[in-house]
VOGU-3710 file (C-alpha; in Angstrom, 3 decimals, decimal comma):
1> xxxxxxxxxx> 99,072/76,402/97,131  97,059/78,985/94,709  94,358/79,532/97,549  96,592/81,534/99,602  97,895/83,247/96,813  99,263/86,818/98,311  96,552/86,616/101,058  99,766/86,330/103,475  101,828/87,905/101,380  104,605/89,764/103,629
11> xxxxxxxxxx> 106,297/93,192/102,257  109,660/92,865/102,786  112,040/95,122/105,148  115,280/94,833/103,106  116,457/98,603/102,113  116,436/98,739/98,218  119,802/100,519/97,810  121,897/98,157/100,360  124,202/95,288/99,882  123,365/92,845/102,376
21> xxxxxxxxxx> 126,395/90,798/101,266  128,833/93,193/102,664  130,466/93,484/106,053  128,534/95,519/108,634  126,497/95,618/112,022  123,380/93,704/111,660  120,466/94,142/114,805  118,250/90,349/114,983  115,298/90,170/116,924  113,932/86,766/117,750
31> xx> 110,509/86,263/119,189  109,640/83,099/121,068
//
């Protein structure tokens, strides 16, 4: 799909530094 190429392109929200494969408290919003 080359039209939409990084028209909806969404930055990401991960931290750069932090290793999402270890344990820890994670907060998940869900819209409906």
């Amino acid at each position: 799909m080359t039209r939409f190429k990084d028209k909806y392109r969404i930055e990401t929200t991960r931290l750069p530094g932090w290793n999402y494969a270890s344990a820890g408290w994670y907060f998940v919003t869900i819209c409906t």
